[in-house]
N, CA, C and O atoms as a DFTB+ gen file, in Angstrom:
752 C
 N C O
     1  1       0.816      -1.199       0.000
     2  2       0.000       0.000       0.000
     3  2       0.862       1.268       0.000
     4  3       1.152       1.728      -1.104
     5  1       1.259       1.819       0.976
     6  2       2.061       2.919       0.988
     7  2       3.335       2.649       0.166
     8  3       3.941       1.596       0.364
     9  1       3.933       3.854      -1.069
    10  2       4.903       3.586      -1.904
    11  2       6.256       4.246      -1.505
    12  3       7.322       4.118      -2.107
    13  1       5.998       5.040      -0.279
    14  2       7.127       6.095      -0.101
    15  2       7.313       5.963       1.411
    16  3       6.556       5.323       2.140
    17  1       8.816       6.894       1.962
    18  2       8.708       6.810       3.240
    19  2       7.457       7.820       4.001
    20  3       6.670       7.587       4.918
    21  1       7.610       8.584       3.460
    22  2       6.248       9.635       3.647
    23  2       4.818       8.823       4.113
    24  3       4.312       8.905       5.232
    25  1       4.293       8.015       2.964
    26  2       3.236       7.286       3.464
    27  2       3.354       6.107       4.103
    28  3       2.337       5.460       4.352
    29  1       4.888       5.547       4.546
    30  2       4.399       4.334       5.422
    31  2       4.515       5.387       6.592
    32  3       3.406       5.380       7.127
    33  1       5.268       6.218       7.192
    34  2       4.611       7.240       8.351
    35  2       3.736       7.405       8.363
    36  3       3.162       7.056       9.394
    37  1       2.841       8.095       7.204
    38  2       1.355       8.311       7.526
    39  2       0.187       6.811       7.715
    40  3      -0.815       6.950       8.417
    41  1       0.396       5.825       7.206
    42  2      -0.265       4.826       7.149
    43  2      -0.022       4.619       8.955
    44  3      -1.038       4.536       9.644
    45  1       1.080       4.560       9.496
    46  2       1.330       4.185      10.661
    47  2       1.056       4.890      11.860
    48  3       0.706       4.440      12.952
    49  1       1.353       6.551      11.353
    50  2      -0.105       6.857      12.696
    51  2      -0.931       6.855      12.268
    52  3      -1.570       7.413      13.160
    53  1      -1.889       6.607      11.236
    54  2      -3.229       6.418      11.248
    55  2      -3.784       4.777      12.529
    56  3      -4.511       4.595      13.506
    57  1      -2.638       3.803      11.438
    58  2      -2.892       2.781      12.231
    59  2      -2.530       3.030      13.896
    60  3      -3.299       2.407      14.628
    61  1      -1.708       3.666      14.459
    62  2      -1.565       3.683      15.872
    63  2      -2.624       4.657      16.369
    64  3      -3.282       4.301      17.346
    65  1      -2.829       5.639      15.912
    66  2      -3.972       6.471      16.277
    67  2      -5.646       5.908      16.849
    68  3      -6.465       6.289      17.686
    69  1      -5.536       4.782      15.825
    70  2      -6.623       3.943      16.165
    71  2      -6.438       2.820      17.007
    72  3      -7.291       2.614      17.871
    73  1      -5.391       2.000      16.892
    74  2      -4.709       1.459      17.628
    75  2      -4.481       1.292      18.881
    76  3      -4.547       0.195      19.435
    77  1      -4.093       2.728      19.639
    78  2      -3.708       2.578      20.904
    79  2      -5.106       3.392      22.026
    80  3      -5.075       3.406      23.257
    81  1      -6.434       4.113      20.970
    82  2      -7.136       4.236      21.461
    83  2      -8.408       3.022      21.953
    84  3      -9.355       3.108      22.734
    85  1      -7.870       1.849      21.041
    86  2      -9.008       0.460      21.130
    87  2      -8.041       0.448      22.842
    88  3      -8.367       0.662      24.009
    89  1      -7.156       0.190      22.350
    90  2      -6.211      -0.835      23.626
    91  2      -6.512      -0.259      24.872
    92  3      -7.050      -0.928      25.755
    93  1      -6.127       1.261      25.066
    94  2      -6.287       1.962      26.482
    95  2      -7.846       1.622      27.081
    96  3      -8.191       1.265      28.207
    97  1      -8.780       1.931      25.631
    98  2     -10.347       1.257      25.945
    99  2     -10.235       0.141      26.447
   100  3     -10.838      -0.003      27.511
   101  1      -9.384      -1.159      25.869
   102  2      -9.740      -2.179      26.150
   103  2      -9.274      -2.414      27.315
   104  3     -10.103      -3.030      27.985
   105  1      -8.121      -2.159      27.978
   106  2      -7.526      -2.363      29.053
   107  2      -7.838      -1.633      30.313
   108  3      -7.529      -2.154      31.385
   109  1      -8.523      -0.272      30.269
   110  2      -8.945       0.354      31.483
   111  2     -10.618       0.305      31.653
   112  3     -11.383       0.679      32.542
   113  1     -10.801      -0.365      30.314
   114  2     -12.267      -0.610      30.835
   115  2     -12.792      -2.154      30.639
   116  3     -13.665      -2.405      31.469
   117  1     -12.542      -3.094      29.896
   118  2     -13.006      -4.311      29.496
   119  2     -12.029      -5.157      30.832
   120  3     -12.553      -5.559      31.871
   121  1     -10.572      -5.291      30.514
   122  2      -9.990      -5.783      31.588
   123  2      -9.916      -5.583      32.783
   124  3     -10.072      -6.480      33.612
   125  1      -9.622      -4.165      33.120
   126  2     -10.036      -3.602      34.668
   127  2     -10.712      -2.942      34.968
   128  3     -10.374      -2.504      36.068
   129  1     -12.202      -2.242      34.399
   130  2     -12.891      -1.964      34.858
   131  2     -13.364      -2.039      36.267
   132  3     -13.423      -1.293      37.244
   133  1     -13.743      -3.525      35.881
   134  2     -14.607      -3.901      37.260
   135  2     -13.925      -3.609      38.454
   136  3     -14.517      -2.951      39.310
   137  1     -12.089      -4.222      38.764
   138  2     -11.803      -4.073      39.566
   139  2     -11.692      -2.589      39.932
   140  3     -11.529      -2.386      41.135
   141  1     -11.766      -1.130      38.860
   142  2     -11.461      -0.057      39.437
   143  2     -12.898       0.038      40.429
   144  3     -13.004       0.453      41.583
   145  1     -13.832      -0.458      39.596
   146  2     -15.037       0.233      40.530
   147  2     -15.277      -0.473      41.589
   148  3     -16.124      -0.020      42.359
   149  1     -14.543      -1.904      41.968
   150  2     -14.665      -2.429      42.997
   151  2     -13.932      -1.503      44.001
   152  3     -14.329      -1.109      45.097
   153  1     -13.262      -1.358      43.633
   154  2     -12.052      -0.551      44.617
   155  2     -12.488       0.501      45.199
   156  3     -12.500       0.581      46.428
   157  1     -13.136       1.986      43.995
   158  2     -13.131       2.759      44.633
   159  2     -14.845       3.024      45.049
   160  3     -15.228       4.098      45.512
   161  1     -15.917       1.661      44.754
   162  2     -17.141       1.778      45.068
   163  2     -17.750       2.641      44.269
   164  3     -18.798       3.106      44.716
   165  1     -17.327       3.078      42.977
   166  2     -18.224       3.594      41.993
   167  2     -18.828       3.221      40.804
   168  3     -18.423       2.185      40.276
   169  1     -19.762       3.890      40.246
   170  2     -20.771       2.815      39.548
   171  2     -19.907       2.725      37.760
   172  3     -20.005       1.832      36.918
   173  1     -19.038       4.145      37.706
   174  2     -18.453       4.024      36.442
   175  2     -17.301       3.745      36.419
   176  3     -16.646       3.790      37.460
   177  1     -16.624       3.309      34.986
   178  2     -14.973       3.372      35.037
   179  2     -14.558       4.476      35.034
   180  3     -13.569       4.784      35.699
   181  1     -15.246       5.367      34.252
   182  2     -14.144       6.867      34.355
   183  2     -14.710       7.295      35.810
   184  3     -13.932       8.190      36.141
   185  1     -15.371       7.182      36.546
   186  2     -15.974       8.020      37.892
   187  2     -14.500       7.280      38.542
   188  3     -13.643       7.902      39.170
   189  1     -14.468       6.124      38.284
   190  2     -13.502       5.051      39.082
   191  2     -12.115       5.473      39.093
   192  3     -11.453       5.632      40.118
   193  1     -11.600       5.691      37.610
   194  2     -10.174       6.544      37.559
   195  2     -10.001       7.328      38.370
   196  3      -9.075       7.360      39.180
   197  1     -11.210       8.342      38.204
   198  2     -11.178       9.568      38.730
   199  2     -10.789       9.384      40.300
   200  3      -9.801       9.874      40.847
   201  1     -11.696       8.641      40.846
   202  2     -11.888       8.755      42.530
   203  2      -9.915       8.192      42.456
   204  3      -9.174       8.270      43.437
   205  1      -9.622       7.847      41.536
   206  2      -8.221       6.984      42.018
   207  2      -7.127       8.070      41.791
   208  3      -5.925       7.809      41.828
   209  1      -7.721       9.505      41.515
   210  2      -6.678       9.935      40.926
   211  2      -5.811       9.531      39.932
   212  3      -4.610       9.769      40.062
   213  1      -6.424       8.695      38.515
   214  2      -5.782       8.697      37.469
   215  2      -5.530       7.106      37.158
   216  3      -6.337       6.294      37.609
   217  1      -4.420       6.671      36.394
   218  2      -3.833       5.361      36.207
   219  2      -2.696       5.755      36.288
   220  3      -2.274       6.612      35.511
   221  1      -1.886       5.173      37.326
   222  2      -0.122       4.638      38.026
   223  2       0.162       4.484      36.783
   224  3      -0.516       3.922      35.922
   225  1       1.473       5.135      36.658
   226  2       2.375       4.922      35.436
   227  2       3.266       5.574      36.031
   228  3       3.158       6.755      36.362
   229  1       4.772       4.457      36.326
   230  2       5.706       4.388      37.648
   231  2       5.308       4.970      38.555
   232  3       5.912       5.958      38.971
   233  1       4.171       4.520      39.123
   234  2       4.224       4.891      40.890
   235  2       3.493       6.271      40.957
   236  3       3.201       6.605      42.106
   237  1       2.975       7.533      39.525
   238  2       2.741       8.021      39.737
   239  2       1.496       8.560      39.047
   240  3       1.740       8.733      37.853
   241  1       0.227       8.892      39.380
   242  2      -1.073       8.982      38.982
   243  2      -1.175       9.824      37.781
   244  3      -0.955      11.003      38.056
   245  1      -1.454       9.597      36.448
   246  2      -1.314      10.292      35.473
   247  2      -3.077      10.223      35.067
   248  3      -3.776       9.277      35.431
   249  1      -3.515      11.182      34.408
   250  2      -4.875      11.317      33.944
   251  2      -5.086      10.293      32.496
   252  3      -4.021       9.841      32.075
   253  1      -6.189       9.943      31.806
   254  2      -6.159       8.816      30.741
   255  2      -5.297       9.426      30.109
   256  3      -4.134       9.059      29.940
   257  1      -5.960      10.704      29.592
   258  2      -5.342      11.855      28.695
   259  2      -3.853      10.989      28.072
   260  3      -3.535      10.621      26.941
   261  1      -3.238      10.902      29.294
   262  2      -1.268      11.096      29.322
   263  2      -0.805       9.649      29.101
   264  3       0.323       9.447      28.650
   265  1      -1.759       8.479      29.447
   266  2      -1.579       7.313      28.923
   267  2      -1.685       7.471      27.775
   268  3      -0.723       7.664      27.032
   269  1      -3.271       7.400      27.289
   270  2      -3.333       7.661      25.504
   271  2      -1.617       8.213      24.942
   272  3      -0.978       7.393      24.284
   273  1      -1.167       9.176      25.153
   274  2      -0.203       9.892      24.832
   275  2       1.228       8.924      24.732
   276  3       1.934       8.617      23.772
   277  1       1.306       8.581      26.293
   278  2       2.797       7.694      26.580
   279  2       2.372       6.699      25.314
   280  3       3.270       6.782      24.476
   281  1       1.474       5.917      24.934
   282  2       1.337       4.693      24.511
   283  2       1.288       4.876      23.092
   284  3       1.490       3.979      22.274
   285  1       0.993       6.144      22.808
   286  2       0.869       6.442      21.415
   287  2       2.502       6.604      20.992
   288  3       2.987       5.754      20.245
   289  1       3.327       7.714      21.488
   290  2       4.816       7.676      21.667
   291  2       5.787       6.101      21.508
   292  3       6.747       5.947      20.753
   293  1       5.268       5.176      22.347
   294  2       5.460       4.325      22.423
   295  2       5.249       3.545      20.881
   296  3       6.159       3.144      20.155
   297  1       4.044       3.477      20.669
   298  2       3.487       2.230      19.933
   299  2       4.059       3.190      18.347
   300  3       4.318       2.405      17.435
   301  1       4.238       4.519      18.016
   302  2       4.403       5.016      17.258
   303  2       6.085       4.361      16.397
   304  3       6.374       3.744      15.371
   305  1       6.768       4.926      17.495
   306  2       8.196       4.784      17.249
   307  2       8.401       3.678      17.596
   308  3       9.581       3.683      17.945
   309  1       7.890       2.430      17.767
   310  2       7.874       0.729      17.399
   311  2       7.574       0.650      16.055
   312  3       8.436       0.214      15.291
   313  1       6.245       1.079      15.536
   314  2       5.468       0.727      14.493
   315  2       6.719       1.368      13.368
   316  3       7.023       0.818      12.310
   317  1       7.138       2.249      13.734
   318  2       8.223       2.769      12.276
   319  2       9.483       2.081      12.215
   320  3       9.942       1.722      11.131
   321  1      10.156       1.842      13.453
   322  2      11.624       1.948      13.321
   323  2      11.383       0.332      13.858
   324  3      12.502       0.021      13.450
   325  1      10.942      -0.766      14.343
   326  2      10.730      -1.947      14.541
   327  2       9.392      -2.779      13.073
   328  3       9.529      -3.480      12.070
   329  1       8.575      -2.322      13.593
   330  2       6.665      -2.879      13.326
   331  2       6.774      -3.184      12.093
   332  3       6.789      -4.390      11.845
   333  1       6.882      -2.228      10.957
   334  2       6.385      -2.261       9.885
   335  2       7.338      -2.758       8.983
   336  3       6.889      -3.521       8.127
   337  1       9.018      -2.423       8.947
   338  2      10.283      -2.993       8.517
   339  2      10.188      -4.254       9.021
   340  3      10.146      -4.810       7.924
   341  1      10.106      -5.342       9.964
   342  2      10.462      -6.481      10.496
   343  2       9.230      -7.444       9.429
   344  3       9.371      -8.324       8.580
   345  1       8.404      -6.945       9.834
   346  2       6.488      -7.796       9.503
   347  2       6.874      -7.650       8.033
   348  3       6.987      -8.703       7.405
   349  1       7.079      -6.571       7.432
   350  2       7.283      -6.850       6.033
   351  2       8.005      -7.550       5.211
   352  3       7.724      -7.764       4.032
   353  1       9.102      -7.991       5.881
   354  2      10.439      -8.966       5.761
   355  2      10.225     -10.548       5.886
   356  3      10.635     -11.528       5.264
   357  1       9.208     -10.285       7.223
   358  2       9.219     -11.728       7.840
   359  2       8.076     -12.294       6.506
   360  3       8.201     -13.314       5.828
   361  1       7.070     -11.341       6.438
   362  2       5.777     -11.452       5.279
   363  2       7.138     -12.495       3.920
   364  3       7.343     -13.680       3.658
   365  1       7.762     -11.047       3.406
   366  2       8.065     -12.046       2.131
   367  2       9.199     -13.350       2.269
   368  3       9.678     -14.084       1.404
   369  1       9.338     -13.308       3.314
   370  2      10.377     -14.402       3.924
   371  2       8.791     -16.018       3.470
   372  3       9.246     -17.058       2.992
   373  1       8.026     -15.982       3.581
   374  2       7.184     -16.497       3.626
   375  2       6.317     -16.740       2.200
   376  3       5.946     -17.826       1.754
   377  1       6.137     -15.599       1.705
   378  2       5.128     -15.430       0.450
   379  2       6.182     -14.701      -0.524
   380  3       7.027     -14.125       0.160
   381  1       6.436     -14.517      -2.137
   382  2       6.583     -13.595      -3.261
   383  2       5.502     -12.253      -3.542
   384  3       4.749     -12.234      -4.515
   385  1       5.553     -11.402      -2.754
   386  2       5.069     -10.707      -3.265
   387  2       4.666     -10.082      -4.337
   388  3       3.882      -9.138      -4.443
   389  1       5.126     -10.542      -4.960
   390  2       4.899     -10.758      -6.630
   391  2       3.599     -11.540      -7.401
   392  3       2.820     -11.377      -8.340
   393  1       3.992     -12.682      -6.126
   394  2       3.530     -13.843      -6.778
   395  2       2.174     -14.145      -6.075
   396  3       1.245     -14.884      -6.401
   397  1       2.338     -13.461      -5.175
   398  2       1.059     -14.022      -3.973
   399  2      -0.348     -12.734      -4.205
   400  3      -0.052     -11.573      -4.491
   401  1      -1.606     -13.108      -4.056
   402  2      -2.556     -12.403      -3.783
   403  2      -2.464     -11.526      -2.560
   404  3      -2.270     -11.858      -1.391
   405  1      -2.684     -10.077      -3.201
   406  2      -2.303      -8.771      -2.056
   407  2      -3.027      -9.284      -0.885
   408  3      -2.285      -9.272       0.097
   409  1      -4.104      -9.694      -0.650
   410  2      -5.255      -9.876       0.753
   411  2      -4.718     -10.398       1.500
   412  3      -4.632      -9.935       2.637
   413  1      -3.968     -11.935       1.036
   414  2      -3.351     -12.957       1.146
   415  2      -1.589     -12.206       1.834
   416  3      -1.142     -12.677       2.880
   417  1      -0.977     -11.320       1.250
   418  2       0.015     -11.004       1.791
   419  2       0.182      -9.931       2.881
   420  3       0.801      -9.902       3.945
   421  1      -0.516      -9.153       2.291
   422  2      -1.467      -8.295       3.718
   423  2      -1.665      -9.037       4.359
   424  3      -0.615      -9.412       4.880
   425  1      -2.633      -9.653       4.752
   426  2      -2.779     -10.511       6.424
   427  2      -1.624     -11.125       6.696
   428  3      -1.355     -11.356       7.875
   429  1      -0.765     -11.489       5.707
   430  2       0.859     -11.974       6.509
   431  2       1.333     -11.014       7.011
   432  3       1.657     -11.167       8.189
   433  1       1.566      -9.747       6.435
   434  2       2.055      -8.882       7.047
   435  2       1.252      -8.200       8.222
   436  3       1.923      -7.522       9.001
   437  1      -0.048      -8.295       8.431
   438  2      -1.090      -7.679       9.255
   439  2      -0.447      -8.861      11.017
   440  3      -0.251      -8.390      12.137
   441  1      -0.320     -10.074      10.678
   442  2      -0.169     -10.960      11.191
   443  2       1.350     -11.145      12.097
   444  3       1.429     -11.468      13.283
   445  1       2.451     -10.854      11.201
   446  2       3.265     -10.509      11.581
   447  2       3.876      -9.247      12.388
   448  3       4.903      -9.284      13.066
   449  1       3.136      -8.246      12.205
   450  2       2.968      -7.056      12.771
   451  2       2.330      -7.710      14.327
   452  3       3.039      -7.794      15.329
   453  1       1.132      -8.062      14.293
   454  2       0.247      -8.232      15.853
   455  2       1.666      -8.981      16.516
   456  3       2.011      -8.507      17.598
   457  1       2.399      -9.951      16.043
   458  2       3.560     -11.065      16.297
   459  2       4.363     -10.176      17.154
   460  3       4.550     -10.309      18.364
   461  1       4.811      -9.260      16.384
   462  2       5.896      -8.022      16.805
   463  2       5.604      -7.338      17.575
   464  3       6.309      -7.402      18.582
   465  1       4.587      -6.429      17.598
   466  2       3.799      -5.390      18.562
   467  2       3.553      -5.881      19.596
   468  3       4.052      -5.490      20.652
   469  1       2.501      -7.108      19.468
   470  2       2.251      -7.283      20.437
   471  2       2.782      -7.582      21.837
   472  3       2.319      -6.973      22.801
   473  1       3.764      -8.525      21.982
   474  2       4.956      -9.074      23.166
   475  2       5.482      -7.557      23.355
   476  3       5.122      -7.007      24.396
   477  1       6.039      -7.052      22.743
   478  2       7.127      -5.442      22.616
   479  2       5.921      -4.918      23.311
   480  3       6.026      -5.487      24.398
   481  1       5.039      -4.327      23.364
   482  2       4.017      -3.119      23.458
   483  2       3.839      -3.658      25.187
   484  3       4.096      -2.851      26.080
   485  1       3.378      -5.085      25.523
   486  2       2.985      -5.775      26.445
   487  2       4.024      -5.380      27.545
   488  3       3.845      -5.015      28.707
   489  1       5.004      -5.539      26.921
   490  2       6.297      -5.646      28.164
   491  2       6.529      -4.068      28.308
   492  3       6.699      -3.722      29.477
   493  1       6.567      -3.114      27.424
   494  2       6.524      -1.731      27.792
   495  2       5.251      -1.262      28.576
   496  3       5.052      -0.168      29.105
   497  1       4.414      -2.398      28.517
   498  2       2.716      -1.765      29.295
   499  2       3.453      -2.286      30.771
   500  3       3.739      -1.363      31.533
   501  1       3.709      -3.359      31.132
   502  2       3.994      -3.738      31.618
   503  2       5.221      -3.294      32.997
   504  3       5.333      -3.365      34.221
   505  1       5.902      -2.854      31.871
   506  2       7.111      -1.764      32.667
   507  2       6.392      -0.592      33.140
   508  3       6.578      -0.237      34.304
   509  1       5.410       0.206      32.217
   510  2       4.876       1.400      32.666
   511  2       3.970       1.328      33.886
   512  3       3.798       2.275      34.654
   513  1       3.448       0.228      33.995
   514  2       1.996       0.228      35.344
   515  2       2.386      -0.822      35.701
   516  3       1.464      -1.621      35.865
   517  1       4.057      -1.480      36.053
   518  2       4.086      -2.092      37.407
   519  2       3.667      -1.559      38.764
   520  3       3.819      -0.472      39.322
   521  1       3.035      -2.804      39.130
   522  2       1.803      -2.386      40.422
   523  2       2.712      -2.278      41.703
   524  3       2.096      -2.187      42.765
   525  1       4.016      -2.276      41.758
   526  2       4.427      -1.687      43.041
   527  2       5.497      -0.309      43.041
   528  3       5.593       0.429      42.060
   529  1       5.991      -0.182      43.850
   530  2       6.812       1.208      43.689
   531  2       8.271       0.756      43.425
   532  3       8.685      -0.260      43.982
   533  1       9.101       1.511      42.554
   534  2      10.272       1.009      42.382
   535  2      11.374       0.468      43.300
   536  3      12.328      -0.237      42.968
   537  1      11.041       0.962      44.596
   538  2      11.914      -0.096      45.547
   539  2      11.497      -1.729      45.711
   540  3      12.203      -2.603      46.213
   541  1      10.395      -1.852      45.246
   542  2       9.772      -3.386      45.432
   543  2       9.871      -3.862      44.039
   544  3       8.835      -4.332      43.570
   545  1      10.606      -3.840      43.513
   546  2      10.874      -4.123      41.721
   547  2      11.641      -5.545      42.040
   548  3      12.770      -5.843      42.430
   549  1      10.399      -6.304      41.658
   550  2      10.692      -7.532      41.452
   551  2      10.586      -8.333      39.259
   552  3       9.824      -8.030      38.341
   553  1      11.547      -9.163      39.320
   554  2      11.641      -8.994      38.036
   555  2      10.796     -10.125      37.558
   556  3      10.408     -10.175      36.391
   557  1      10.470     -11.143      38.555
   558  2       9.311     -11.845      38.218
   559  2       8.181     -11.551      38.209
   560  3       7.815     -11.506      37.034
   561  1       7.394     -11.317      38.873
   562  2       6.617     -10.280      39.084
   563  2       6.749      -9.524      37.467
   564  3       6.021      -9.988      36.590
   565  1       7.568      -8.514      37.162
   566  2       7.528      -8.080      35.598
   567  2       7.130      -9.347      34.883
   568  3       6.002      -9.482      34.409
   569  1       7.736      -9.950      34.835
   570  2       7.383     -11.187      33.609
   571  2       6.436     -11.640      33.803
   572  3       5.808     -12.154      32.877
   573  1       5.862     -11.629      35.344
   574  2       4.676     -12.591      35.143
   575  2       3.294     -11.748      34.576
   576  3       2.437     -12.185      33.808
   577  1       3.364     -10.412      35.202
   578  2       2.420      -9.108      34.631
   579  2       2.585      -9.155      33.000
   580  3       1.549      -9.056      32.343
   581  1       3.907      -9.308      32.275
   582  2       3.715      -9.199      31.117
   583  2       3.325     -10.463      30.334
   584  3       2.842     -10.323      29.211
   585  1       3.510     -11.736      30.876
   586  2       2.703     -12.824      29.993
   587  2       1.692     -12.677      30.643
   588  3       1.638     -13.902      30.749
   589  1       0.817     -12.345      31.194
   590  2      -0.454     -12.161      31.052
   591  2      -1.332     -10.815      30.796
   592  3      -2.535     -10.554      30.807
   593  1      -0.578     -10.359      30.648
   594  2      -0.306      -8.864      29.316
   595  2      -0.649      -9.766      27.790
   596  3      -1.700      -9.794      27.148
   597  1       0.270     -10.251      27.600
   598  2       0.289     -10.903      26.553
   599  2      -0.713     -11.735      26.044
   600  3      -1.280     -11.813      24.954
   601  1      -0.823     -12.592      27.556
   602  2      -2.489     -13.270      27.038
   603  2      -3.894     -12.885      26.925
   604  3      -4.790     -13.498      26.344
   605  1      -3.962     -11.676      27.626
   606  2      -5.101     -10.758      27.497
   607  2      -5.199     -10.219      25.883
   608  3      -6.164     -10.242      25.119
   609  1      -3.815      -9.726      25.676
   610  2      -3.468      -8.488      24.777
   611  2      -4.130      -9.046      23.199
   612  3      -5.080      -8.650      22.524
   613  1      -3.264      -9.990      23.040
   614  2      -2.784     -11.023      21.885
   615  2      -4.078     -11.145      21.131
   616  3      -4.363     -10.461      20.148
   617  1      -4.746     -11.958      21.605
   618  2      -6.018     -11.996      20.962
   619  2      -6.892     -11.047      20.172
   620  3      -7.245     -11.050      18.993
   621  1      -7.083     -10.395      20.985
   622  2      -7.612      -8.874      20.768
   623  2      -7.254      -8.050      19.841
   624  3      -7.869      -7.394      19.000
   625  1      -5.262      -8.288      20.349
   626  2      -4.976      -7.239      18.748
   627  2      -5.186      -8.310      17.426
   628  3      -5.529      -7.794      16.362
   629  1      -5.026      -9.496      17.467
   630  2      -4.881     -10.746      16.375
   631  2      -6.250      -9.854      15.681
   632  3      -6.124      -9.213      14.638
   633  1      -7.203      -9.915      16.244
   634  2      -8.892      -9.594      15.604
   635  2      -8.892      -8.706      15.313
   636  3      -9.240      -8.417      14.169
   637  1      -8.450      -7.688      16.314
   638  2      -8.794      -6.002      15.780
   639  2      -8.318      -5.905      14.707
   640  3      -8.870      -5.486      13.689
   641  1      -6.597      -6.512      14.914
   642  2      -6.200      -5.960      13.618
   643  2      -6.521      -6.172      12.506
   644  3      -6.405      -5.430      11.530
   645  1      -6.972      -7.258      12.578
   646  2      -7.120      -8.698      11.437
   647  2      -8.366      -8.074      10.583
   648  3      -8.396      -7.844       9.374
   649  1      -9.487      -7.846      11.657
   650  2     -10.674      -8.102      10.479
   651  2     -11.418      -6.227      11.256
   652  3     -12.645      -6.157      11.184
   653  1     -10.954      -5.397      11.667
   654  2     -11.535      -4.269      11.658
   655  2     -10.198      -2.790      11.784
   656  3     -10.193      -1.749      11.127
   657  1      -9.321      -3.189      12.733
   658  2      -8.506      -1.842      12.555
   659  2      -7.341      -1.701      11.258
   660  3      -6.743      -0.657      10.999
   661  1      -7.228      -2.600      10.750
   662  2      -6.293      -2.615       9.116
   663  2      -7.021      -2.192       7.977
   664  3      -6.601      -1.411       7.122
   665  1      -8.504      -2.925       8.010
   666  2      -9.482      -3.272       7.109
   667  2      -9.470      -1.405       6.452
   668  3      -9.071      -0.805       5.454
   669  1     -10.312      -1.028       7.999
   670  2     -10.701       0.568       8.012
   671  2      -9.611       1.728       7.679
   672  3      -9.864       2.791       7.112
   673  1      -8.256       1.265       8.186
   674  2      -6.776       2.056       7.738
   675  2      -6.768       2.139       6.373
   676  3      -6.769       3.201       5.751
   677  1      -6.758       0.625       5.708
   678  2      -6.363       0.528       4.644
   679  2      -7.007       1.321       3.789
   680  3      -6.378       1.969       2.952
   681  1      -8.789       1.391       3.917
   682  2      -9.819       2.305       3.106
   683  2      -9.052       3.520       3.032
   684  3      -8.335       3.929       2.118
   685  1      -9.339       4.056       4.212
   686  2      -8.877       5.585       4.662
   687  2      -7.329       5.934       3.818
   688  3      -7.185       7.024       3.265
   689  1      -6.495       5.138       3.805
   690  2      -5.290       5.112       3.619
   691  2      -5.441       5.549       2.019
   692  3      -4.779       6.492       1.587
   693  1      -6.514       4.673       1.021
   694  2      -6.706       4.814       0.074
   695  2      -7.617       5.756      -0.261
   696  3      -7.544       5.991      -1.467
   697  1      -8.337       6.314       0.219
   698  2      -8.953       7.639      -0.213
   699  2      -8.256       8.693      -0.067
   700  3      -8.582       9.672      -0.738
   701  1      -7.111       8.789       0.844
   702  2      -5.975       9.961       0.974
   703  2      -5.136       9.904      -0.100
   704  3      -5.034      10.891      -0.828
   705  1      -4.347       8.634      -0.377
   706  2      -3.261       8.506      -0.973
   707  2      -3.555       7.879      -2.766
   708  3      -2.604       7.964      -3.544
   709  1      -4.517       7.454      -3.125
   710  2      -4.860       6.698      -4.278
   711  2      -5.691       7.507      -4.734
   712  3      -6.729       7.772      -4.128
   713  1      -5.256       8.217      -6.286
   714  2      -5.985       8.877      -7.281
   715  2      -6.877       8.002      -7.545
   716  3      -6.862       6.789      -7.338
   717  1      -7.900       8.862      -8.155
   718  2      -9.161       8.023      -8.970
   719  2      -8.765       7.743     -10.176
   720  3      -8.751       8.596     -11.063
   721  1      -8.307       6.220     -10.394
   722  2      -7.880       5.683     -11.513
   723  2      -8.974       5.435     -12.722
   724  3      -8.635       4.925     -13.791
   725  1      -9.909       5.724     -12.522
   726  2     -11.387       4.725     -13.244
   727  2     -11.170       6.233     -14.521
   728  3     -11.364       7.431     -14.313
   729  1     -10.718       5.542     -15.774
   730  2     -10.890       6.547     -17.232
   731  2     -12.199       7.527     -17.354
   732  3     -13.037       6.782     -16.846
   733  1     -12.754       8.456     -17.626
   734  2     -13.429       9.020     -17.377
   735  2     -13.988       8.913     -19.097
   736  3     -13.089       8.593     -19.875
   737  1     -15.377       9.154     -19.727
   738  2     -15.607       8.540     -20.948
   739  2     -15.298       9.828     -21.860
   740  3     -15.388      11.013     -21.539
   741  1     -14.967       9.347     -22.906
   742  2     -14.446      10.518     -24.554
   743  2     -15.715      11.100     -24.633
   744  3     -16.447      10.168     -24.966
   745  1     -16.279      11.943     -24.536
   746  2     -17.134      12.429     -25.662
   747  2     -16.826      12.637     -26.772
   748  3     -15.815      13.286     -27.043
   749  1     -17.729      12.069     -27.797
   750  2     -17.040      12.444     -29.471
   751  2     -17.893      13.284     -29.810
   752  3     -17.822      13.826     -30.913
């Protein structure tokens, strides 16, 4: 899809843009929701943040706002300088791009990407909202928060990416970047 360095940047925050707003959704409200509102006895998740003063990110209460942000930073400068170079490699390591049906090599590469991101992104979530304070930095504890980072995560991005957040990039991607090729008729 993208032919230049210009548009695999732009293809890639589009895709993280959307990207890291499913995830923060999915993770402060689908995965821990419940427990925020258990905690602080309120009926919503955002009432729940709130009463908590924010989400811990090292030890210290940041508003969603600044997550969205860290994670976007994060998932951005993966997706360029790791994400999209590795998945595309590993893709034709696998298929001829030449030779293979685009849909067909796309989801290798869509596939290989979730492969990459996902573990990388997990273990930086992981590092960011370890649940104790840095004098209690235990390194199991990290690993064990991040494989089940991973097993939460994984799935989720496998689908999103797979059959709704690529699908919708890719459109978008092509109404920005792809002239209207269709000949327009001669009048004689």
């Amino acid at each position: 899809m993208p032919q230049n360095q210009f548009q695999r940047m732009i293809f890639a925050l589009i895709t993280v843009i959307i990207t890291v707003h499913a995830y923060v959704f999915y993770s402060l409200y689908v995965i821990n929701g419940s427990m925020f509102m258990n905690l602080t006895g309120e009926t919503g998740v955002i009432s729940a943040i709130n009463a908590m003063g924010g989400i811990s990110v090292f030890g210290k209460s940041v508003p969603i706002w600044a997550v969205v942000l860290i994670e976007f930073c994060f998932a951005y400068l993966l997706e360029i300088l790791v994400g999209s170079p590795l998945s595309f490699k590993l893709a034709c390591k696998v298929f001829n791009p030449a030779e293979t049906h685009p849909v067909i090599f796309e989801t290798a590469i869509i596939c290989a990407t979730v492969g990459i991101m996902c573990p990388v992104m997990s273990f930086i979530a992981s590092m960011l909202y370890y649940p104790y304070g840095m004098t209690d930095f235990n390194v199991f504890i990290l690993l064990a928060n991040w494989l089940k980072l991973v097993c939460y995560n994984f799935p989720f991005a496998f689908f999103s990416q797979l059959f709704f957040i690529q699908p919708f990039v890719r459109t978008v991607f092509r109404k920005i970047f792809v002239r209207n090729s269709v000949p327009q008729k001669v009048h004689a």
